[in-house]
C-alpha positions as CSV (number, residue, x, y, z in Angstrom):
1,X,35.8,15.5,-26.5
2,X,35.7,12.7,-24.2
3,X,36.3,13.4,-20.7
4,X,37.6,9.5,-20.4
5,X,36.1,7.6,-23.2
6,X,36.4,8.1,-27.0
7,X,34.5,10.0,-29.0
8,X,31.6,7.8,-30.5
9,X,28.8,8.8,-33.8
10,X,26.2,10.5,-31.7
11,X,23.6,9.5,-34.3
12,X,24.3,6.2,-33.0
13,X,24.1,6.8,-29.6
14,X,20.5,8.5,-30.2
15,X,19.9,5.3,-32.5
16,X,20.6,3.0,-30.3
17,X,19.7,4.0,-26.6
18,X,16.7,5.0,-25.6
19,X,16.3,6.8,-22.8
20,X,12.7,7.8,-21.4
21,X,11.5,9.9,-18.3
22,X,8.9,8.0,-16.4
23,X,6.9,8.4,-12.6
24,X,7.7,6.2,-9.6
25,X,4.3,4.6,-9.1
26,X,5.6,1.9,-6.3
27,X,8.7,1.0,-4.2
28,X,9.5,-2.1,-2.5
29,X,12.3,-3.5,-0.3
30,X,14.5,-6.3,-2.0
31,X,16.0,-8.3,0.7
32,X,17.0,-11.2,-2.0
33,X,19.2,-9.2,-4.2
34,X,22.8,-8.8,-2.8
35,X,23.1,-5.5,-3.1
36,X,20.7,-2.6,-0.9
37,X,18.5,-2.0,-3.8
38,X,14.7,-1.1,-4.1
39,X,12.1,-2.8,-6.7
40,X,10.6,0.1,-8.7
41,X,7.6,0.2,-11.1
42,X,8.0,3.0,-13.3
43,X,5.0,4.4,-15.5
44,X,6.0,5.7,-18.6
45,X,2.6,6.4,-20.4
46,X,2.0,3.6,-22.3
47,X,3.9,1.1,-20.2
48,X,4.9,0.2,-17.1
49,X,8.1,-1.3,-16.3
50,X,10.2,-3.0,-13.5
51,X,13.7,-1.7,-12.1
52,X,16.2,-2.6,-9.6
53,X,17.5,0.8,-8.3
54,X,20.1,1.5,-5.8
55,X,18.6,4.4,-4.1
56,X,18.6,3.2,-0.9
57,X,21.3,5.2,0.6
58,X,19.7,8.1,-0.6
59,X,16.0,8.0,-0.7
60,X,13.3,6.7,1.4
61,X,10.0,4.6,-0.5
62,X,8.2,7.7,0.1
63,X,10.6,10.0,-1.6
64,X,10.5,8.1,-4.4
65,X,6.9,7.3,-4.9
66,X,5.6,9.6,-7.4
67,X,8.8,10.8,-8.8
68,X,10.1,11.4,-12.3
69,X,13.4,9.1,-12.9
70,X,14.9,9.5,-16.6
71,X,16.0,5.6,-17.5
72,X,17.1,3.2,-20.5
73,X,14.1,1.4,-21.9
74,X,15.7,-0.5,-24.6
75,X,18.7,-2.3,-22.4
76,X,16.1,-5.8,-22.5
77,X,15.5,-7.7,-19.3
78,X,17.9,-8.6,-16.5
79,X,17.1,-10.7,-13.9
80,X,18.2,-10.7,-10.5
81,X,17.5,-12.9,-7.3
82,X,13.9,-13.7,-9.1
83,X,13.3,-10.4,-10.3
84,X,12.7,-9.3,-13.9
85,X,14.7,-5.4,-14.1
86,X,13.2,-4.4,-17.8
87,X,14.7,-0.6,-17.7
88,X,18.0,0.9,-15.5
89,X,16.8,4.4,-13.9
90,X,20.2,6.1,-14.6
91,X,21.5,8.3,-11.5
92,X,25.2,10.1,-10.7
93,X,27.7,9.3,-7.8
94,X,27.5,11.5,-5.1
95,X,31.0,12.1,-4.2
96,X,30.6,9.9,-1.3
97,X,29.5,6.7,-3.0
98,X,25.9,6.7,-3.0
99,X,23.5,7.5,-5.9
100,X,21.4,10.7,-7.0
101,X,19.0,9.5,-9.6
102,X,18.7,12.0,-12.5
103,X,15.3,13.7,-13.0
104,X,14.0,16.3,-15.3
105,X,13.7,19.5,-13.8
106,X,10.3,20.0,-14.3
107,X,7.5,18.0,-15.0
108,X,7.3,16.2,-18.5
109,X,5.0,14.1,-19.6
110,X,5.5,10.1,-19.1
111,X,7.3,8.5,-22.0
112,X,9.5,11.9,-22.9
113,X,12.2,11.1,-25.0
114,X,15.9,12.1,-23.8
115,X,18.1,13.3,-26.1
């Protein structure tokens, strides 16, 4: 059922990534990083984490700022130009090439579990 990819065990998939809604509490400009991306902390109840997100193209700091974002929690830390990412906020293309982050559509509490 695939659209492109194979079919995988979705037990596994639940196993093995974890995806959690948390709130924008900050935004900051990245000039180091190659790419137009944003520094996010994310709150998500009992932690808070760091992202690099491209949402540039599509959102202001202000837009962001107090906004729920669904993202991986369990993907381990990346760094980039100095900075540690410790969770991807997971978004959708556009059509025209920019990014839409993904978002429950109410209100959840921080730390909900998607699945």
């Amino acid at each position: 059922m695939g659209i492109e990819e194979p079919d995988i065990d979705p037990t596994a998939f639940l196993e093995d990534v974890e995806m959690r809604v948390g709130t924008v509490r900050s935004v900051a400009a990245f000039p180091e990083a190659r790419k137009d991306v944003y520094k996010l902390e994310v709150d998500f109840g009992s932690e808070i984490l760091q992202s690099a997100a491209g949402l540039t193209d599509n959102y202001t700091k202000a837009e962001l700022e107090g906004r729920q974002v669904v993202a991986v929690v369990n993907l381990g830390t990346v760094t980039i130009a100095g900075f540690e990412s410790q969770c991807l906020v997971v978004g959708v293309d556009d059509g025209d090439g920019d990014v839409v982050h993904l978002q429950p559509e109410r209100e959840v509490p921080e730390g909900t579990r998607v699945y």
